[in-house]
N, CA, C and O atoms as a printed pandas DataFrame, in Angstrom:
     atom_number atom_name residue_name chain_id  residue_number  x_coord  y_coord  z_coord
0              1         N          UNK        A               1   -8.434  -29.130  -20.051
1              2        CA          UNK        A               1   -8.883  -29.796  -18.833
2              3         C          UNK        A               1   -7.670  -30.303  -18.068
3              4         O          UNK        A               1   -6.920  -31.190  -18.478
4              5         N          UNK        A               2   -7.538  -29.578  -16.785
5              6        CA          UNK        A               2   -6.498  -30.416  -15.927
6              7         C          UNK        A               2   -6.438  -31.887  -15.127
7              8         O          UNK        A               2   -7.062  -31.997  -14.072
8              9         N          UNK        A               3   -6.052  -32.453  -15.394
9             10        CA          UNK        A               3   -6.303  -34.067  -14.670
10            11         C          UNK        A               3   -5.217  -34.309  -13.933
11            12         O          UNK        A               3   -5.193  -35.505  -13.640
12            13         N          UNK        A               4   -4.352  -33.751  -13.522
13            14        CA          UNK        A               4   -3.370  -33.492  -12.526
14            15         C          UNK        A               4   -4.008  -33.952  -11.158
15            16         O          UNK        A               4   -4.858  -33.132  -10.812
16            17         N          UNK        A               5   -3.898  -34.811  -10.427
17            18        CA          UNK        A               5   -4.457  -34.677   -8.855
18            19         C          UNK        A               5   -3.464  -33.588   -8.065
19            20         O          UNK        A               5   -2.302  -33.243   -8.275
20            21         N          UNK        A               6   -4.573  -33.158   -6.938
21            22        CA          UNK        A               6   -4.488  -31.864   -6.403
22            23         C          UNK        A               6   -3.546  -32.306   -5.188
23            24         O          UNK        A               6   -4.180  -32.839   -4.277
24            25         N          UNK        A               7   -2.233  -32.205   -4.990
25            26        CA          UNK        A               7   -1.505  -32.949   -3.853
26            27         C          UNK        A               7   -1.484  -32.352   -2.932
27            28         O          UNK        A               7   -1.049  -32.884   -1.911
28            29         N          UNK        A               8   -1.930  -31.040   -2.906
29            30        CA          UNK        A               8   -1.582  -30.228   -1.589
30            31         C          UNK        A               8   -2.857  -30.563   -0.766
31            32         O          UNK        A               8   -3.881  -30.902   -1.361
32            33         N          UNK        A               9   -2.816  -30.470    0.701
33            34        CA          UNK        A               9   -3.681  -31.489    1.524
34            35         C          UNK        A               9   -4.435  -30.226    1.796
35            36         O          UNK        A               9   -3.816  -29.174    1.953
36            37         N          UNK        A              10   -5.826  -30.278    1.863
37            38        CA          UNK        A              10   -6.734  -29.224    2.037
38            39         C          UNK        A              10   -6.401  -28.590    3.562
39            40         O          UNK        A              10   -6.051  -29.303    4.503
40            41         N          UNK        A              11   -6.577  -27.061    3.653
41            42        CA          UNK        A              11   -6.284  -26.333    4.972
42            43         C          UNK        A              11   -7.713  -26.593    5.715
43            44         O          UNK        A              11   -8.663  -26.009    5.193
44            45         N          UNK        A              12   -7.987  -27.369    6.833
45            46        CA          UNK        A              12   -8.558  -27.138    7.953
46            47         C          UNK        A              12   -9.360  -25.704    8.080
47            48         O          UNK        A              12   -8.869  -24.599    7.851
48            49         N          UNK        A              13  -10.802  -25.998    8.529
49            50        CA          UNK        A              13  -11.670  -24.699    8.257
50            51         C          UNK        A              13  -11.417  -23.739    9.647
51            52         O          UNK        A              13  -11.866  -22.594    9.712
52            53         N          UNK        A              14  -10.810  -24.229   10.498
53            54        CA          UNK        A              14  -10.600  -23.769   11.514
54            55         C          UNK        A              14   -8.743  -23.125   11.882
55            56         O          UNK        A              14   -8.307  -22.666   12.939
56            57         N          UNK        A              15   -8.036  -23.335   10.581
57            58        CA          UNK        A              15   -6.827  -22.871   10.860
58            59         C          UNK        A              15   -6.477  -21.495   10.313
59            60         O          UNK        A              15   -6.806  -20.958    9.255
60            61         N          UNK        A              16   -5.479  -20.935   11.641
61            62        CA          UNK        A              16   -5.118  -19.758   11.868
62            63         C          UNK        A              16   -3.769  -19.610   10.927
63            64         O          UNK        A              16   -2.980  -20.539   10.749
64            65         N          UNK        A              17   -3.609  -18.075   10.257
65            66        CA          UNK        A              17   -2.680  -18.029    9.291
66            67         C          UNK        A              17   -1.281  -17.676   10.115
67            68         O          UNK        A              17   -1.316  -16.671   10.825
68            69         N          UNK        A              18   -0.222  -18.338   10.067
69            70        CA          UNK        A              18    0.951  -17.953   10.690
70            71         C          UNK        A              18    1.069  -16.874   10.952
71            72         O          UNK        A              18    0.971  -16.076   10.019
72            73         N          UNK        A              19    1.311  -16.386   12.232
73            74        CA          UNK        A              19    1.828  -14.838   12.418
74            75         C          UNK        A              19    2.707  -14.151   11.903
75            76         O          UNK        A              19    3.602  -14.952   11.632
76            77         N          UNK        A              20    3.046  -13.046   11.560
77            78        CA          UNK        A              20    4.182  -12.680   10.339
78            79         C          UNK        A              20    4.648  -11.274   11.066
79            80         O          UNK        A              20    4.168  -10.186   10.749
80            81         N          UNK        A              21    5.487  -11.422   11.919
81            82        CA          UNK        A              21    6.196  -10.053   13.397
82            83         C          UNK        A              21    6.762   -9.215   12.157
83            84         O          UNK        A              21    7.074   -8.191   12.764
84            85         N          UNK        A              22    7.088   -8.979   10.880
85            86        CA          UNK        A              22    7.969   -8.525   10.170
86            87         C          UNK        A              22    6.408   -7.175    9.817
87            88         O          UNK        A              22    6.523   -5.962    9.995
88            89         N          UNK        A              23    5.439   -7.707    9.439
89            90        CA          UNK        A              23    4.467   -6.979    8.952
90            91         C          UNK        A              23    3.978   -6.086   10.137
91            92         O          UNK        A              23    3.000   -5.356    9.972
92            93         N          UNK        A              24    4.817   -6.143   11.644
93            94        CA          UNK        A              24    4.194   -5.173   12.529
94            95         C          UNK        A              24    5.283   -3.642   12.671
95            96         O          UNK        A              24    5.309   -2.570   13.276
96            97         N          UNK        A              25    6.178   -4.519   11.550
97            98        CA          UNK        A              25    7.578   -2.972   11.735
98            99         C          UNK        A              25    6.921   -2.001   11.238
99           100         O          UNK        A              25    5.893   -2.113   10.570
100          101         N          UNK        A              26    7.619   -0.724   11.613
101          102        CA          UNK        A              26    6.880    0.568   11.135
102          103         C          UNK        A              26    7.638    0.860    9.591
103          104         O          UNK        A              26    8.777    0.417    9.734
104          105         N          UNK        A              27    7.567    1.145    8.862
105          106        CA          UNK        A              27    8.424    1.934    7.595
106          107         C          UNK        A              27    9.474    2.693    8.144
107          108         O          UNK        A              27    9.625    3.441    9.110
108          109         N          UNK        A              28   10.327    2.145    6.970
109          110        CA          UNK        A              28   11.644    3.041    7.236
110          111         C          UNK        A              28   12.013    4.231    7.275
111          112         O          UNK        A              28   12.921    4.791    7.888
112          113         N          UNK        A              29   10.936    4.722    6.296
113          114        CA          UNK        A              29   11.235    6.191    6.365
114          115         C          UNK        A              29    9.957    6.870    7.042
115          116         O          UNK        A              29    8.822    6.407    6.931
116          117         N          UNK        A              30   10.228    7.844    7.646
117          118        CA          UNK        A              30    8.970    8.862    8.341
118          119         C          UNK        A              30    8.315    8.304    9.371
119          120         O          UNK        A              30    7.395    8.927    9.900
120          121         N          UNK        A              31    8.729    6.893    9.870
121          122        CA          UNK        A              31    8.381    6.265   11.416
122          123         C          UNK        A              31    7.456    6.245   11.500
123          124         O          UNK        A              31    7.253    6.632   12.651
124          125         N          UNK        A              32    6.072    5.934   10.815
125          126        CA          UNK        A              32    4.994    5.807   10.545
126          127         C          UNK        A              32    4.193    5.902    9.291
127          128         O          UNK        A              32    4.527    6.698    8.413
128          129         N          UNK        A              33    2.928    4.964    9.137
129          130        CA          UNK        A              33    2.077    5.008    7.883
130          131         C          UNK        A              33    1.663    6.532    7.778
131          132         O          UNK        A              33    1.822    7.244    6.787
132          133         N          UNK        A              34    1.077    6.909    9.037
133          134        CA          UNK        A              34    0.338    8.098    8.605
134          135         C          UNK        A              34    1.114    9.440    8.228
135          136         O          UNK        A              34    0.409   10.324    7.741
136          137         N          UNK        A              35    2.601    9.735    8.404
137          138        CA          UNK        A              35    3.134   10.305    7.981
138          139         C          UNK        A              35    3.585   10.210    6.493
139          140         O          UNK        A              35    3.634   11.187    5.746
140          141         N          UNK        A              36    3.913    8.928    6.133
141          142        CA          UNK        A              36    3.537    8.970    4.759
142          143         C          UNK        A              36    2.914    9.131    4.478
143          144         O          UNK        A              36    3.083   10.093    3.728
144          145         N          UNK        A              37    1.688    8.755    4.495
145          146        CA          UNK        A              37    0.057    9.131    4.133
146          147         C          UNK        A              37    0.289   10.812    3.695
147          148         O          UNK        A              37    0.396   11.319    2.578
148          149         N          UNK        A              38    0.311   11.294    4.769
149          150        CA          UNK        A              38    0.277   12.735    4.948
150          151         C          UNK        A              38    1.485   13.634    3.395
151          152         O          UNK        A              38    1.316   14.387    2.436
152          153         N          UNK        A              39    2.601   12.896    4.063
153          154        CA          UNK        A              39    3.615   13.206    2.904
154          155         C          UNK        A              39    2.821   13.289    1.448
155          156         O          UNK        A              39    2.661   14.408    0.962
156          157         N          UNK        A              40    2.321   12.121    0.744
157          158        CA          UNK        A              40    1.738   12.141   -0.294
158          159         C          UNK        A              40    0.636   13.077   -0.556
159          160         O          UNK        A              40    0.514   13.782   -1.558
160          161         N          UNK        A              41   -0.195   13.002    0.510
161          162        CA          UNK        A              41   -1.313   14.365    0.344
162          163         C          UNK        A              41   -0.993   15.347    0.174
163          164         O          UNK        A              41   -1.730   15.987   -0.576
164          165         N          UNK        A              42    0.186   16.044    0.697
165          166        CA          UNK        A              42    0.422   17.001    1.086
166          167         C          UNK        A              42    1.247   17.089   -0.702
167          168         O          UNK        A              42    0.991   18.032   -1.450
168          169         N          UNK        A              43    1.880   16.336   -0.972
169          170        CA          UNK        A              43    2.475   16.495   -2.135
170          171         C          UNK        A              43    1.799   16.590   -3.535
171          172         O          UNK        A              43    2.126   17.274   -4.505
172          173         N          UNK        A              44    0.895   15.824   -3.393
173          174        CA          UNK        A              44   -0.403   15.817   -4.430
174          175         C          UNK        A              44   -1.181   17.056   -4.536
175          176         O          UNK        A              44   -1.876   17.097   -5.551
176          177         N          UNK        A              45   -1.272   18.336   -3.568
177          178        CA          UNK        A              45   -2.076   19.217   -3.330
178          179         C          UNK        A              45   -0.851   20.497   -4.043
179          180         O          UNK        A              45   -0.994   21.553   -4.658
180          181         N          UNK        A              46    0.319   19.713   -3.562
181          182        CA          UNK        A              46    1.591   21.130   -3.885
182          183         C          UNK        A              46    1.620   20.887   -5.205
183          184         O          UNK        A              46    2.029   21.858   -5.842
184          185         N          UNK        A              47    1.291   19.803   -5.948
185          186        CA          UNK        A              47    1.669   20.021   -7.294
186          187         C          UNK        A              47   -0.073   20.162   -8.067
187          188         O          UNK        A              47   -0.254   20.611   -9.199
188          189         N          UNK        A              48   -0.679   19.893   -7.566
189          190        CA          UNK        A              48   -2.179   20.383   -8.177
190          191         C          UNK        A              48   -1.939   21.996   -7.899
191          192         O          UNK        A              48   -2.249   22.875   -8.703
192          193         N          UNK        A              49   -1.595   22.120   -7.175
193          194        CA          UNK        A              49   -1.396   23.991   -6.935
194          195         C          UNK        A              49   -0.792   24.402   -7.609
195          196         O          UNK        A              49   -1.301   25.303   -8.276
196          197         N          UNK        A              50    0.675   24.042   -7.899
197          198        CA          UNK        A              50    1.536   24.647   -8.920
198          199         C          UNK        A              50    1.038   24.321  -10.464
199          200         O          UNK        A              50    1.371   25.259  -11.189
200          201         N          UNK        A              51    0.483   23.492  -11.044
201          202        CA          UNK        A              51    0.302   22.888  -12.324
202          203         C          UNK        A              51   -0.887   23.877  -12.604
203          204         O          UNK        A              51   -1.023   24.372  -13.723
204          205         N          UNK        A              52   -2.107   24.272  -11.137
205          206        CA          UNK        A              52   -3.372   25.119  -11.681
206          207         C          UNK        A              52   -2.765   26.428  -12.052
207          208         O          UNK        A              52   -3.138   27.100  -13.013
208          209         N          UNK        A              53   -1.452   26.867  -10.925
209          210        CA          UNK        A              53   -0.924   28.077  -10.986
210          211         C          UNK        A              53   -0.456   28.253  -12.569
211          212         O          UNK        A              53   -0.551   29.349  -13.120
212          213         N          UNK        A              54    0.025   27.156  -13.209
213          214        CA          UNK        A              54    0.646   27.650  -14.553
214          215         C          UNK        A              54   -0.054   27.694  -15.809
215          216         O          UNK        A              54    0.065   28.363  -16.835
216          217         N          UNK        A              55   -0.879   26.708  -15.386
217          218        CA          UNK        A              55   -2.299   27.160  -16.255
218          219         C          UNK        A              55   -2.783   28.450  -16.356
219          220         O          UNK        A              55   -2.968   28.946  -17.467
220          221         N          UNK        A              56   -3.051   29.158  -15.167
221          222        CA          UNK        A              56   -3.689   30.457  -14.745
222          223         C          UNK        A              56   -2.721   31.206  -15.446
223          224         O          UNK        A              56   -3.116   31.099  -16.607
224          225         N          UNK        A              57   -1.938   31.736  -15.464
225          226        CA          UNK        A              57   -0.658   32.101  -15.622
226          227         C          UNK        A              57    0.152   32.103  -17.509
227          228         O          UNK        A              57    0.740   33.036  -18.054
228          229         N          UNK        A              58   -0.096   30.915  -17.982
229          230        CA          UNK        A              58    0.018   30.964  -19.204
230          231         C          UNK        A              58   -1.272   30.515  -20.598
231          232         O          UNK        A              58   -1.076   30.170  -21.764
232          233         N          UNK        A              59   -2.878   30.767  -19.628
233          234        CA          UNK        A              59   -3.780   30.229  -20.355
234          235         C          UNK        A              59   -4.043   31.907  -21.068
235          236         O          UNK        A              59   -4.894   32.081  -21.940
């Protein structure tokens, strides 16, 4: 059982969370989410292809 009093002063039901300009940069690499996005799909499909290919191939 904690009996510690709670010092931090309760947040207001009406307050807005600080704006954070850092979370509107794009990624460093590929100048956009959806190009990463894409990157990974696209990479996930090349190696499901090659891994079915070697199956086929040495089953």
């Amino acid at each position: 059982m904690n009996t510690a009093p709670n010092l931090t002063p309760p947040e207001p039901a009406d307050a807005v969370p600080a704006r954070r300009p850092e979370l509107d940069d794009a990624p460093p690499l590929l100048g956009s989410w959806r190009n990463i996005y894409i990157l990974v799909l696209g990479a996930f499909v090349l190696f499901v292809a090659v891994f079915w290919g070697l199956t086929e191939a040495y089953a």
